[in-house]
C-alpha positions as CSV (number, residue, x, y, z in Angstrom):
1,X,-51.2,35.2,2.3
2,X,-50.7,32.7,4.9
3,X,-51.9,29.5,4.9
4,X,-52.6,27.1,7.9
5,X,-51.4,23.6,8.3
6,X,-55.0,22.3,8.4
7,X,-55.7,24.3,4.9
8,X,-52.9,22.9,3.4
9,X,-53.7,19.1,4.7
10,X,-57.0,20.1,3.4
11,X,-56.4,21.2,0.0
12,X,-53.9,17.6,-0.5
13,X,-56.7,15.7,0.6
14,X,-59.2,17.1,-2.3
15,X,-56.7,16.8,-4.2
16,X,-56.1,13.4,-3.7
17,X,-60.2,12.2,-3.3
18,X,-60.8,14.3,-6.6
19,X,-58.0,12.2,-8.5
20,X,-58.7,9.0,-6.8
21,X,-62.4,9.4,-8.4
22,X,-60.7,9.8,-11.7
23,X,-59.0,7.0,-11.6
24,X,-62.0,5.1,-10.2
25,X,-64.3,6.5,-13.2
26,X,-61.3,6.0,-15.8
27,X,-61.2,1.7,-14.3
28,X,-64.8,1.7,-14.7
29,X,-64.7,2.9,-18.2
30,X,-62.1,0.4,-18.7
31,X,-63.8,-2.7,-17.3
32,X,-67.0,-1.6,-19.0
33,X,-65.8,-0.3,-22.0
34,X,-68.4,2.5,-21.6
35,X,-67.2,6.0,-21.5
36,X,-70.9,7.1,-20.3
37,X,-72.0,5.4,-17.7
38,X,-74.5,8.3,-16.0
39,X,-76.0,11.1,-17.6
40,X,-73.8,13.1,-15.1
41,X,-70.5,11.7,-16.9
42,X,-71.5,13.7,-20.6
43,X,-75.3,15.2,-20.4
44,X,-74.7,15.3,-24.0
45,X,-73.4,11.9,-25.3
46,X,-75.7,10.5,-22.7
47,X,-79.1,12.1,-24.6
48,X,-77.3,10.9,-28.0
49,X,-77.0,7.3,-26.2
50,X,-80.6,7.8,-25.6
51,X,-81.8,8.3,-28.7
52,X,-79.6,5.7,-30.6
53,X,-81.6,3.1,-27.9
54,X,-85.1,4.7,-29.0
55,X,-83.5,4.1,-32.4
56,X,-82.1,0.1,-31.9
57,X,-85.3,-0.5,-30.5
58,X,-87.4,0.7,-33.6
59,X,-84.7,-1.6,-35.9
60,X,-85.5,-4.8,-34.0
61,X,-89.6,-3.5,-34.3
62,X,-88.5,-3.7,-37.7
63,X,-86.9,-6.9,-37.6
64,X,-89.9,-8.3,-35.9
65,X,-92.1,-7.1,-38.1
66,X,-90.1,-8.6,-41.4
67,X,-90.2,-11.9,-39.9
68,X,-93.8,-11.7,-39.3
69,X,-95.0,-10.7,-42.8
70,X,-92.4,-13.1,-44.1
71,X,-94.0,-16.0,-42.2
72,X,-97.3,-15.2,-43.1
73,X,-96.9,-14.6,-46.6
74,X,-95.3,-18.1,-46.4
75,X,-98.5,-19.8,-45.0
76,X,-100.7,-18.2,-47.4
77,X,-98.8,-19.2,-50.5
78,X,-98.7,-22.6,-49.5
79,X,-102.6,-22.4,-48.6
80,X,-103.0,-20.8,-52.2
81,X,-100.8,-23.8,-54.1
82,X,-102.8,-26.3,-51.9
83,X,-105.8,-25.0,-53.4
84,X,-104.4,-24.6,-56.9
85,X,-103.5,-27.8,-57.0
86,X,-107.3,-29.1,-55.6
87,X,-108.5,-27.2,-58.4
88,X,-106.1,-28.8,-60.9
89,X,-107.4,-32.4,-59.8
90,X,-111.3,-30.9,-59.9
91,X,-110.2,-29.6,-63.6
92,X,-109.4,-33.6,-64.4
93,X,-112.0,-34.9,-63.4
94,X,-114.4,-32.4,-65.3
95,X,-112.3,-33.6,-68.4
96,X,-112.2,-37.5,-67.7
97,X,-116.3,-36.6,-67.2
98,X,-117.0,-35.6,-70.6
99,X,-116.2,-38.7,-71.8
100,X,-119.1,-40.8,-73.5
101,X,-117.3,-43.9,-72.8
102,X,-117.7,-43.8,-69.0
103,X,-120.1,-45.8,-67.0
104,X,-122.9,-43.9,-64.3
105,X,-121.0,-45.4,-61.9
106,X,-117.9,-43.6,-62.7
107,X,-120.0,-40.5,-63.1
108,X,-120.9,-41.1,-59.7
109,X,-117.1,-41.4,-58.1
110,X,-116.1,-38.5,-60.4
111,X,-119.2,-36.6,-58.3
112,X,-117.9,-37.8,-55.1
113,X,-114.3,-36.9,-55.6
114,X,-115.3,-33.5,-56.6
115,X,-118.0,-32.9,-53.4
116,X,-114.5,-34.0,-51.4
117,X,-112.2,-31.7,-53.3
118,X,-115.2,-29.0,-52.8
119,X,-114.8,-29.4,-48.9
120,X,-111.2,-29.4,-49.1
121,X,-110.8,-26.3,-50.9
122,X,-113.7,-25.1,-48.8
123,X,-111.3,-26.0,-45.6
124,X,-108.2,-24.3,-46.9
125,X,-110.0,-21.3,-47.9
126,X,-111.2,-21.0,-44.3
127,X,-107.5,-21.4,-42.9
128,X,-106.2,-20.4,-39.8
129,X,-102.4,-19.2,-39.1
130,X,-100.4,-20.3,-36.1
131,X,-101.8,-18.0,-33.3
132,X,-105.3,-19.1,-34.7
133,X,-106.4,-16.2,-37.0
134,X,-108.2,-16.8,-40.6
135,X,-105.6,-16.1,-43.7
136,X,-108.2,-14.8,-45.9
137,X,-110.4,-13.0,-43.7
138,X,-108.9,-9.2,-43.8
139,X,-109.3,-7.7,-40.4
140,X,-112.2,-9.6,-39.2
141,X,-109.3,-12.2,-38.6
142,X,-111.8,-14.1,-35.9
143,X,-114.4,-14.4,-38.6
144,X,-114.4,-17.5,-40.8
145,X,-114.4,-15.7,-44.7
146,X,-116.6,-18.4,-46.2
147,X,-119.6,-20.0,-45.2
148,X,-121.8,-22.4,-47.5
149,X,-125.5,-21.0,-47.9
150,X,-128.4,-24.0,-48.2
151,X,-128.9,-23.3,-51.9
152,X,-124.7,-24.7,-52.4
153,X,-123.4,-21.3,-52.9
154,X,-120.7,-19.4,-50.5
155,X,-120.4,-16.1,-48.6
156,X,-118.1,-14.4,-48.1
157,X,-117.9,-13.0,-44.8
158,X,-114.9,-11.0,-44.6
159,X,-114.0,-7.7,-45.7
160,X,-111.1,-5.7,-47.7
161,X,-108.9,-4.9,-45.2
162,X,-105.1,-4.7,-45.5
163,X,-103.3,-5.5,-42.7
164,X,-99.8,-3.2,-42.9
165,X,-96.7,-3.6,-40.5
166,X,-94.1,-0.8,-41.0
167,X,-91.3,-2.8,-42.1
168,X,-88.7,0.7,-42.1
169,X,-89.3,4.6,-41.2
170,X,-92.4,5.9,-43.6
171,X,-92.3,1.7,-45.0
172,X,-95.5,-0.5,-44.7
173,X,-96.2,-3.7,-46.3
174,X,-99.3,-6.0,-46.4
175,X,-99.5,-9.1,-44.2
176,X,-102.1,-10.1,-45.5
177,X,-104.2,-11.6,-48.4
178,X,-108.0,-10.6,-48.4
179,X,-110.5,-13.6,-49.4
180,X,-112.1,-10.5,-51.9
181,X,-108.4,-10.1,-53.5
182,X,-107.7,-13.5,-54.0
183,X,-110.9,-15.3,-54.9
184,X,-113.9,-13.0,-55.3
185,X,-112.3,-11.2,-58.2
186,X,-111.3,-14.4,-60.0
187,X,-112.8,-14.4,-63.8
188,X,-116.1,-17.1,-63.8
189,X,-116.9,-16.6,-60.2
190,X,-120.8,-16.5,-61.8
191,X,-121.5,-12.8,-62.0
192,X,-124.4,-13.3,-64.3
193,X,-127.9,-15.0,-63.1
194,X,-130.2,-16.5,-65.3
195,X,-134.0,-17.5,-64.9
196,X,-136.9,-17.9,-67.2
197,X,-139.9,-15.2,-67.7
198,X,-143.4,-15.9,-68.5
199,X,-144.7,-18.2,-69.5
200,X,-142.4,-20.3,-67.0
201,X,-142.6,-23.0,-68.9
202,X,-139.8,-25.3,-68.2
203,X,-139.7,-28.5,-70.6
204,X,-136.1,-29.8,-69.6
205,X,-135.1,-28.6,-73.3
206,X,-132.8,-25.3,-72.5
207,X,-130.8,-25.3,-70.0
208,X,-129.1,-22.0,-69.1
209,X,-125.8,-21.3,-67.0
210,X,-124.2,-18.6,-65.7
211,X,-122.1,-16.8,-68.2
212,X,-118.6,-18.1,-68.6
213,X,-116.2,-15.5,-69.1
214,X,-112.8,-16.0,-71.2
215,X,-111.5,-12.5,-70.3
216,X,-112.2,-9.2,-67.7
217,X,-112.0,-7.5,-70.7
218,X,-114.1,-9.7,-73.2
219,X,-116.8,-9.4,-70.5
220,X,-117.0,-6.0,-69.6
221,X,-116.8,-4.7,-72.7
222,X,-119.2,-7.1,-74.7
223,X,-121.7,-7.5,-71.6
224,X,-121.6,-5.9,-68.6
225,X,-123.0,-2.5,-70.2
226,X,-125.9,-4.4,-71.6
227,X,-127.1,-5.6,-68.1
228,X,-129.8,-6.5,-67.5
229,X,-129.8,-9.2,-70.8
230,X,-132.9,-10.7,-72.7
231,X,-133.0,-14.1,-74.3
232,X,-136.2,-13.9,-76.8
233,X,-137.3,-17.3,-78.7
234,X,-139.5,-16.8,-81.7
């Protein structure tokens, strides 16, 4: 077979362009230190590339989503000790109160300390986080979860919603600490009512409370299956 001059100065030159790209592909490589640059270089290791990206990406979601729960786990356990330790100082002063030695007017600051402390705890249980959202509120986070009612009780106005971040694959945690969790479940909240029957006859002589409950137990097995209760006086 006979080949031309031009065919031969042809065939060199391919050969020559088709190495130079090698070597052009193998410097890039080497400056980059990526052997896959384009999806043309390995159609393979270039969908495996894609896939470990889809896969860094959901690890720093991860990440994200670690540091977010941490940091608002952290604000509401230092809400909670702030209002632990309100409730501590209201526990004082119900102590130093019942005291048959102290004057009305120390009655009087006792009462005025604890209408403060009643405020404060009042403010710390409607706490916001840093972007402005209530701690205690479960989803309804633009909702303030307490509000006081004109007879001096509170509502709460929140609900028992969970808020979960996936913190790995299949993982979720809690962000969050619902005002229902952490304070309408607490033993003594007044779960009893009393009032007086006829005759309504009220003579300033018995005074009745709402129940005071030593244990969940105590209570729901001596009480709460006895609802509605009687008090008869012969």
């Amino acid at each position: 077979m006979r080949i031309s001059t031009a065919q031969y100065y042809g065939t060199q030159a391919s050969d020559y362009q088709r190495n130079f790209n090698k070597a052009v592909a193998t410097a890039s490589e080497a400056s980059s230190l990526q052997r896959i640059n384009t999806a043309a270089d390995d159609p393979i290791g270039a969908g495996r590339l894609l896939q470990l990206g889809q896969q860094a990406a959901m690890l720093d979601q991860y990440k994200t989503n670690v540091n977010t729960t941490k940091s608002a786990l952290n604000v509401q356990e230092s809400t909670l000790d702030s209002i632990t330790t309100a409730l501590s100082r209201a526990k004082e002063l119900a102590l130093a109160a019942n005291n048959g030695t102290i004057t009305d007017k120390d009655r009087q600051a006792y009462a005025s300390e604890m209408g403060e402390i009643q405020q404060q705890v009042l403010g710390l249980m409607n706490a916001k986080d840093a972007n402005g959202n209530y701690l205690f509120s479960g989803s309804k986070t633009d909702t303030a979860p307490y509000s006081k009612n004109s007879d001096g009780t509170f509502s709460y106005n929140g609900d028992q919603t969970t808020i979960d971040l996936g913190i790995g694959d299949g993982m979720t945690v809690g962000t969050n600490t619902t005002g229902w969790d952490a304070f309408q479940q607490t033993i003594n909240t007044g779960r009893t009512n009393t009032k007086m029957t006829a005759p309504a006859v009220d003579d300033g002589r018995v005074v009745l409370s709402n129940g005071t409950v030593g244990t969940a137990a105590t209570y729901d097995a001596k009480f709460t299956a006895g609802q509605p209760y009687t008090i008869d006086f012969v």
